[in-house]
N, C-alpha and C positions, 0 to 999 in steps of 0.2 A: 168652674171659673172660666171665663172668657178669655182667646187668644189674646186680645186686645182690646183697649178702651175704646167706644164707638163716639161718636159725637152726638153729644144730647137729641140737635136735629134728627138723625139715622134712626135714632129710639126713638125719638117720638112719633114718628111716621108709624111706626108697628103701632101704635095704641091712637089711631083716629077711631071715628065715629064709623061704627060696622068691619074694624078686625077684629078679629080672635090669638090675641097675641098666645103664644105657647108658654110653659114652664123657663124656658130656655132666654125669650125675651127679657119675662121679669128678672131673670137672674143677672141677665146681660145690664138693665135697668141700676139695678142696684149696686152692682160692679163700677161701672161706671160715675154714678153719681157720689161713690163712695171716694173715687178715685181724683173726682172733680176737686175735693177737698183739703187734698196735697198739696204745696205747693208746689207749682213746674215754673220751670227755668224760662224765661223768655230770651233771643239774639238782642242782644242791646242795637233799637232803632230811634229814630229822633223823628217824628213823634210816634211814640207806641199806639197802638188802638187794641185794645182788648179785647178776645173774643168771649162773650158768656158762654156759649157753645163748647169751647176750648175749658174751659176750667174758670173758677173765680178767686183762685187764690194765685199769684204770680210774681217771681222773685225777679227781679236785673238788675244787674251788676253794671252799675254807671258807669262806660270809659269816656263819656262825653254828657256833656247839657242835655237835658229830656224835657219833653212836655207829653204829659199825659193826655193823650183825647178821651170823649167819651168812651165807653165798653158798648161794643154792638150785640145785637142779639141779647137785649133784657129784657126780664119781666119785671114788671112792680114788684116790691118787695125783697129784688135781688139786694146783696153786701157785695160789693168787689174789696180786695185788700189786694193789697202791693206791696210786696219787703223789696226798699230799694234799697241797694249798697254802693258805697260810692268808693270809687277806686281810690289811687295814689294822689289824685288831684281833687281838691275842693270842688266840686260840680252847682250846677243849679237844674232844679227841679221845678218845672210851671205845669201849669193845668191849663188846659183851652177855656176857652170863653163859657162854651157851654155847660161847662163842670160848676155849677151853683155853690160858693166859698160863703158862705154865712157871715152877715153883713156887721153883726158885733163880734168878731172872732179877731186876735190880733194878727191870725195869720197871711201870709202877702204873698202872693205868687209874681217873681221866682223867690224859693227858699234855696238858699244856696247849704248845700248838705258838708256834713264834715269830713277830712280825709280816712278811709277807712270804716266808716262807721255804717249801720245799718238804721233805715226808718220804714217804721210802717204805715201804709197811707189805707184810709179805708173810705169809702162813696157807699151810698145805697140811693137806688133807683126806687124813684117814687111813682112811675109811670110815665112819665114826660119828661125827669131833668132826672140826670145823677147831683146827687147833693155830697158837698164835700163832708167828710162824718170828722176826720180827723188826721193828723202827720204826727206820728211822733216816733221818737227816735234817737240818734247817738248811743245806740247799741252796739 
């Protein structure tokens, strides 16, 4: 097992076109990507921007208003999820422009989230837009 989780980038470099990654890489590979799938804690920022690099699953703890930006560093076919919790105060939750909210959906950015509670936001990147998948929540 690896000292520590690498970022996706750092592995990928070991597996371009004409290395010879060792035993030690793929392990490193799969440690990792396995690790990617935990949620980790994000500093509560206004506006977040997600690293895909960094993980895709990411928890934060509302003490103020947020707006989700895109996630950098995706491929087509990525999910990003967000467990957001909202502190002591009713908070509001918006999504930037370029986050694509589905045009029959009754959902409206900002969603103002309940005291306490937990919601999960999910996107999946289609190659050129993150599409909003879903918010649900009051958990």
């Amino acid at each position: 097992m690896p000292d520590s989780i690498q970022t996706k980038a750092a592995l990928r470099a070991l597996f371009e076109s004409g290395d010879v990654p060792i035993g030690q890489d793929f392990a490193d590979w799969i440690f990792t990507m396995k690790a990617h799938e935990t949620p980790i804690s994000l500093t509560y920022t206004d506006p977040v921007v997600p690293d895909c690099n960094d993980g895709l699953i990411r928890n934060v703890a509302l003490t103020g208003d947020m707006t989700i930006s895109p996630p950098t560093n995706a491929v087509a076919g990525m999910t990003w999820e967000g467990w957001v919790t909202c502190d002591g105060t009713a908070r509001n939750l918006s999504f930037d422009a370029a986050i694509l909210i589905p045009s029959d959906s009754a959902f409206t950015s900002p969603k103002t989230l309940t005291i306490s509670k937990t919601y999960i936001v999910t996107m999946k990147y289609n190659g050129t837009n993150w599409l909003l998948v879903g918010i649900i929540g009051g958990y």
